[in-house]
C-alpha positions as CSV (number, residue, x, y, z in Angstrom):
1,X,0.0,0.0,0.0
2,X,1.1,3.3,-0.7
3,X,2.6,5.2,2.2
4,X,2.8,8.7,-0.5
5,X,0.3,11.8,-0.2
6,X,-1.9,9.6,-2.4
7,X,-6.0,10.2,-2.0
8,X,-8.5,9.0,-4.1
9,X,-11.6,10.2,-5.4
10,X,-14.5,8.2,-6.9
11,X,-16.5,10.2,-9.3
12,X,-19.8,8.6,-10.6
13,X,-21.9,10.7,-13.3
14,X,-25.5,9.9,-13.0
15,X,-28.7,9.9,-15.4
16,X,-31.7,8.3,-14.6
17,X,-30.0,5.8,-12.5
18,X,-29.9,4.7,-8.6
19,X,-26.8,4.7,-7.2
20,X,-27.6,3.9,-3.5
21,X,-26.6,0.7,-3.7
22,X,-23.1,1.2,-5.4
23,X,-22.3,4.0,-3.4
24,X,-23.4,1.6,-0.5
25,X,-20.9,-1.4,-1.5
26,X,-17.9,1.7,-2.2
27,X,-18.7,3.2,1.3
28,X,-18.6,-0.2,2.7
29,X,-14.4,-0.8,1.5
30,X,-13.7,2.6,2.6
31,X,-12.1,2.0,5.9
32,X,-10.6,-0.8,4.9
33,X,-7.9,1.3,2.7
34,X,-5.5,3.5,4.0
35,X,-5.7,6.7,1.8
36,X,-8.4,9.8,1.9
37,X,-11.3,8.5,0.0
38,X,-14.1,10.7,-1.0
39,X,-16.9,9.9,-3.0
40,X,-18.6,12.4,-5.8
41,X,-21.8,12.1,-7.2
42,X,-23.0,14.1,-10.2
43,X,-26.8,13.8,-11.3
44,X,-26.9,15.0,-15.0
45,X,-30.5,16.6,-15.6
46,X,-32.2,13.5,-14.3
47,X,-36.0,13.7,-13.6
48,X,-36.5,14.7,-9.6
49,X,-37.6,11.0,-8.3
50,X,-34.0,10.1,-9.1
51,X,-32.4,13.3,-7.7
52,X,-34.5,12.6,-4.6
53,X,-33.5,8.9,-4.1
54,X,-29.4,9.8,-5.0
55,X,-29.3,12.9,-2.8
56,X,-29.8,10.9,0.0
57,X,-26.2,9.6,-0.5
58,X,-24.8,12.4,0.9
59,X,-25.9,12.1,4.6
60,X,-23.0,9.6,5.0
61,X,-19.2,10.6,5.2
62,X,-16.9,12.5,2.7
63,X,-20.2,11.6,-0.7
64,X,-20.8,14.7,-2.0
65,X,-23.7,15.1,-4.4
66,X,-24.4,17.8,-7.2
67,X,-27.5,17.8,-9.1
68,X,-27.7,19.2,-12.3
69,X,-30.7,21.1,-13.7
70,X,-30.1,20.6,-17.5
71,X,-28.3,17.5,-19.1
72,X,-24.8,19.1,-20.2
73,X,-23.5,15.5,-21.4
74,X,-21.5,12.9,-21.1
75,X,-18.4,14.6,-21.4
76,X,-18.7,17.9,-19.5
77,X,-20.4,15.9,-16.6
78,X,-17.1,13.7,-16.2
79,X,-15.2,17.7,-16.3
80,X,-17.6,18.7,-13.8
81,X,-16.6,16.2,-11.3
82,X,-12.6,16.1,-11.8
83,X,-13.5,19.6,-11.0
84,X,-15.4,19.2,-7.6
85,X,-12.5,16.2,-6.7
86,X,-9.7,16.8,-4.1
87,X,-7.9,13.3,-4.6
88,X,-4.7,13.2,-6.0
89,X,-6.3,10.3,-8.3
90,X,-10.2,10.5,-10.1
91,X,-11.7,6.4,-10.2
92,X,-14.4,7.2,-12.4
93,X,-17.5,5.2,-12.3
94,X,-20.5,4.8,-14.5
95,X,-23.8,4.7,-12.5
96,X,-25.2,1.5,-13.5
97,X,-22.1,-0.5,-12.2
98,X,-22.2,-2.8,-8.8
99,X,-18.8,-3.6,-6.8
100,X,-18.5,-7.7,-6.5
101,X,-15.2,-7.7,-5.1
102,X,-14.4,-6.7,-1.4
103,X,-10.3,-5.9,-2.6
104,X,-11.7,-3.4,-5.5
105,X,-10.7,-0.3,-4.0
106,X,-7.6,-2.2,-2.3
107,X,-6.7,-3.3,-5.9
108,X,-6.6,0.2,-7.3
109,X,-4.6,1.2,-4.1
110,X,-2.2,-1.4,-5.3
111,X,-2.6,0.1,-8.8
112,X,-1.2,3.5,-7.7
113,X,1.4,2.0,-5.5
114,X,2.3,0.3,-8.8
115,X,2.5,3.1,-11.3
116,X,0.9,6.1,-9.8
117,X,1.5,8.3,-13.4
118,X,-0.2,5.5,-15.0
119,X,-4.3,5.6,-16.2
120,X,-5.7,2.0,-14.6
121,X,-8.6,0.4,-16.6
122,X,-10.4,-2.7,-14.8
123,X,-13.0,-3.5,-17.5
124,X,-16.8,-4.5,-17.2
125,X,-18.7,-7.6,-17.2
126,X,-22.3,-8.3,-17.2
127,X,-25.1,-10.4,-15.3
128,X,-26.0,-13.4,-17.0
129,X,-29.3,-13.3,-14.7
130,X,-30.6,-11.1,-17.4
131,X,-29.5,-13.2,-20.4
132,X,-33.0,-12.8,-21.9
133,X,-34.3,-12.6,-25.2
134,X,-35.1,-9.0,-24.4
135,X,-31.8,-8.2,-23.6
136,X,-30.2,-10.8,-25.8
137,X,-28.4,-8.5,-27.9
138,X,-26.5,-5.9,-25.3
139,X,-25.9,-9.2,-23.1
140,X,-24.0,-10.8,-26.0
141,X,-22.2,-7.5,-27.0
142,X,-21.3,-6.9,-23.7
143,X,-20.1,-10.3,-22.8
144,X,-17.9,-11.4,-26.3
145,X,-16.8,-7.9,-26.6
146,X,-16.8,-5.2,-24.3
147,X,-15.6,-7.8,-21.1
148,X,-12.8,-8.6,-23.8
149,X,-11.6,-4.8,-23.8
150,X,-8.7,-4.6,-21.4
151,X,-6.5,-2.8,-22.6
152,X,-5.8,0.3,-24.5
153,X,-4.9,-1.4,-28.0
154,X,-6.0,-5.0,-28.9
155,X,-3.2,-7.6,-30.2
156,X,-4.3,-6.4,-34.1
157,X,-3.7,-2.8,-32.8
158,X,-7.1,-1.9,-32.7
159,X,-7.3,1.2,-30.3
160,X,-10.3,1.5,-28.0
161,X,-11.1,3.2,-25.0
162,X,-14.4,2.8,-21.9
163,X,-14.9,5.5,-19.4
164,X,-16.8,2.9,-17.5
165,X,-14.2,2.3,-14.6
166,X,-10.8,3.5,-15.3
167,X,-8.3,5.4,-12.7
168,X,-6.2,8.3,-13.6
169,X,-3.9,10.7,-11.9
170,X,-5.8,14.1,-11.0
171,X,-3.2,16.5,-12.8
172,X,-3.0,14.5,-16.2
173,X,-6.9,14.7,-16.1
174,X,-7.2,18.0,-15.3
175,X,-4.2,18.5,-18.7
176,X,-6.3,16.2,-20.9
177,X,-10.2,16.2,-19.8
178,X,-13.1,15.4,-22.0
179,X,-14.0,17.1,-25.1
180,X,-17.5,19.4,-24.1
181,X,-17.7,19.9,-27.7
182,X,-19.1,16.5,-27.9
183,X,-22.3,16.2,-26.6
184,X,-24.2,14.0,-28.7
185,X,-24.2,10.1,-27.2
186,X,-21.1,8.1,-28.2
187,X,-17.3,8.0,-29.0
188,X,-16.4,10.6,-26.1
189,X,-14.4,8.1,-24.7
190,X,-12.7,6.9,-27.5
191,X,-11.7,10.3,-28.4
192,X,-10.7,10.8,-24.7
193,X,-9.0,8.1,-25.2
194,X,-7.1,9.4,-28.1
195,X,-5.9,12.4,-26.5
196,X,-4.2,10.0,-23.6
197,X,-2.2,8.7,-26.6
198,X,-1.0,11.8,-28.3
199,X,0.1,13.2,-24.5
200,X,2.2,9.4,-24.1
201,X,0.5,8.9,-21.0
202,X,0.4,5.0,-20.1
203,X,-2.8,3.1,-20.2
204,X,-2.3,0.1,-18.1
205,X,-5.3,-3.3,-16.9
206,X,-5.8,-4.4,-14.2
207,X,-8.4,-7.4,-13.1
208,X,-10.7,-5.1,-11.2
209,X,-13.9,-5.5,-13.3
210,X,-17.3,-3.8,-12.4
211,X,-20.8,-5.3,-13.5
212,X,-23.2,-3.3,-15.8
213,X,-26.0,-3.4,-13.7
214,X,-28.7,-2.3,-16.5
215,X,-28.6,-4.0,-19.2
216,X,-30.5,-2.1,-22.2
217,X,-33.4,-3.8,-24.2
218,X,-32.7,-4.8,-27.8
219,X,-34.7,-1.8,-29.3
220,X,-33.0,0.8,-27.3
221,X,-29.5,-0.5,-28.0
222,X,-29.9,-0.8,-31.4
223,X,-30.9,3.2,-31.1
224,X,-28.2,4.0,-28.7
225,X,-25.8,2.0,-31.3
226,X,-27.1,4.4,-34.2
227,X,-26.5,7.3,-32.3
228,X,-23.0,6.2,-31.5
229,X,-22.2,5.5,-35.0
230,X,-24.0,8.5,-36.0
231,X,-21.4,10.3,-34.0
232,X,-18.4,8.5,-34.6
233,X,-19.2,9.3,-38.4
234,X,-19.2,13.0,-38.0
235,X,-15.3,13.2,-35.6
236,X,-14.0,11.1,-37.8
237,X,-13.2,14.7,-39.9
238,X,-11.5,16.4,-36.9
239,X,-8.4,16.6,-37.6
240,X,-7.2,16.5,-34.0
241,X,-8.6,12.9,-33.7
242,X,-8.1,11.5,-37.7
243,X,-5.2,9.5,-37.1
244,X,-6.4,7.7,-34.0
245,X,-9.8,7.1,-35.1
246,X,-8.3,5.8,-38.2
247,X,-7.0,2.6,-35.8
248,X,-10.5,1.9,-35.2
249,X,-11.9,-1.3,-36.3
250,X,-14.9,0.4,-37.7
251,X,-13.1,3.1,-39.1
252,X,-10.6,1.1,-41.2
253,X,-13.8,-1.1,-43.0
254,X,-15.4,2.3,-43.8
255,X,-12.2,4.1,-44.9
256,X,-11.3,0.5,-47.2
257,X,-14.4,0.9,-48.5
258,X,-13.9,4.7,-49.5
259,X,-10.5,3.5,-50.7
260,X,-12.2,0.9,-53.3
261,X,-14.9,2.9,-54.2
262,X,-17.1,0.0,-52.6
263,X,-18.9,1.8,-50.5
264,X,-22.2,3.2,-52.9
265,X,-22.5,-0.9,-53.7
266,X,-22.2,-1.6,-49.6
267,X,-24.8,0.7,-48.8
268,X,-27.0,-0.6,-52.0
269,X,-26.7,-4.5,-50.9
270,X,-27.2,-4.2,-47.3
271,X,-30.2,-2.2,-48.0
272,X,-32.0,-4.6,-49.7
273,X,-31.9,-7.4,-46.5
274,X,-31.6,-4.5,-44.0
275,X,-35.1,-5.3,-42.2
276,X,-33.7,-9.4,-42.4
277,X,-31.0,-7.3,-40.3
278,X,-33.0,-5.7,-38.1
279,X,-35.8,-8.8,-37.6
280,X,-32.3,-10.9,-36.6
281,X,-30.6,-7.7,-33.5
282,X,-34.3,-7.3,-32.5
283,X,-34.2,-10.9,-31.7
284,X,-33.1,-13.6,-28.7
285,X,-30.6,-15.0,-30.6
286,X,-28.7,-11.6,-32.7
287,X,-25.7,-12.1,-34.7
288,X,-22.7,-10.0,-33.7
289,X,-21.1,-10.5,-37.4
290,X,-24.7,-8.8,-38.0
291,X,-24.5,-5.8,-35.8
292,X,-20.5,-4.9,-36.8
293,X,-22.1,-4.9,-40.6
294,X,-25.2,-2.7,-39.4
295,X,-22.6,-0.2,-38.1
296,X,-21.1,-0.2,-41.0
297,X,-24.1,0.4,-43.0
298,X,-24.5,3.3,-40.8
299,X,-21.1,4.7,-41.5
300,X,-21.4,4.6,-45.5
301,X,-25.4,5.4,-45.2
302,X,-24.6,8.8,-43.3
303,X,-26.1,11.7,-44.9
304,X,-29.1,9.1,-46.5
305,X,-32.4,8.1,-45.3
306,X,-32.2,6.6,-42.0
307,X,-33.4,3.0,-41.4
308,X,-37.1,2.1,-41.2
């Protein structure tokens, strides 16, 4: 453990989510580490019932809760509570997560006495008590391929980023930060992400994964997925972010496509068996293969009628 002026704050941005219960199994490891912890939470325009049930939170020892009014995003939110944070390290938190482990706050300890200049990720896994055909299609997404991202590049140099439990030294996130600008839903990470790379600041994993608590329904993660792609599709001209956005997996199918002039007969053939698509992610057995080629659809059909 690290004997250093090392504290630790644990920021968790919140929209329509209840966080008693993870801020419950965080306050509960507390005491059993021996650095300052403080714990922020920051409501992001949710409706009152859930500004109510969070604020409560705060009655306990060193949780501070701000509740925001309008919905600024998922970037300035993150901004907002580096901001408010006093620890000389941010553990940032997505709302929907649940702590399993009674070490995970002694494991990022560890992680700081480690490398304390060094950005931890733990990763994400997901509840296979909702493995439903309802949720079919985020379970298997989430299981065969977000769990797999642990790391900052892949072994086929694929670069990816998740916001959803990562540590990071105070100062380079204060130097770095999220991009405001974006404030549509997706890719703020990734570009986050990209702007840890161009500074050289070291991504490191360790096995210190959270559960997604809320899995979404197939419907609204097919949307969510649109509106990611959506986004992705528009940064993808910024020149600040072109080269790293190019090492997306993603990215590189739509740019070979561009390259080959393939991408008018792309958008052509998978509109002819796009509901066949659709009919197959809407269902309790969806094809990954299916969804990476529906993204891609999205990419080349940007700027054309959306999907019916």
């Amino acid at each position: 453990m690290p004997s250093g002026n090392y504290s630790l704050s644990i920021c968790i941005p919140v929209f329509r989510q209840d966080v008693r219960n993870l801020v419950n199994q965080l306050s509960e490891q507390v005491d059993n580490v021996n650095i300052p912890v403080e714990i922020l939470i920051a409501d992001d325009g949710s409706p009152e019932e859930f500004m109510v049930i969070n604020r409560d939170c705060a009655n306990k020892r060193n949780i501070l809760f701000f509740g925001n009014t309008i919905n600024v995003g998922r970037a300035a939110i993150r901004n907002f509570l580096a901001k408010h944070s006093k620890g000389s390290h941010l553990l940032f938190l997505d709302g929907d997560s649940s702590i399993e482990h009674s070490d995970f706050l002694s494991k990022y300890i560890e992680c700081i006495n480690t490398n304390p200049d060094a950005v931890w990720c733990g990763g994400t896994y997901f509840p296979i008590n909702k493995a439903d055909s309802v949720h079919s299609l985020h379970f298997r997404y989430g299981n065969q391929v977000v769990a797999r991202l642990h790391s900052h590049q892949d072994k086929n140099g694929r670069f990816f980023f998740m916001s959803s439990n990562f540590m990071i030294p105070s100062q380079v996130f204060m130097a770095i930060g999220f991009d405001e600008n974006i404030r549509n839903y997706g890719h703020e990470d990734t570009l986050f992400g990209c702007r840890l790379e161009q500074n050289l600041i070291p991504v490191l994993s360790v096995q210190n994964a959270v559960m997604h608590d809320d899995l979404d329904t197939n419907e609204v993660f097919i949307h969510k997925t649109e509106q990611s792609v959506r986004n992705l599709r528009s940064l993808i001209s910024l020149p600040q972010y072109k080269d790293c956005l190019q090492k997306t997996g993603l990215v590189k199918s739509f740019l070979f496509l561009g390259k080959w002039r393939l991408a008018g007969l792309y958008r052509i053939f998978f509109g002819m068996i796009i509901h066949l698509v659709l009919h197959n992610l809407r269902g309790a057995k969806p094809s990954l293969n299916l969804l990476q080629a529906y993204k891609l659809y999205l990419m080349v059909n940007h700027g054309h009628e959306d999907r019916v």
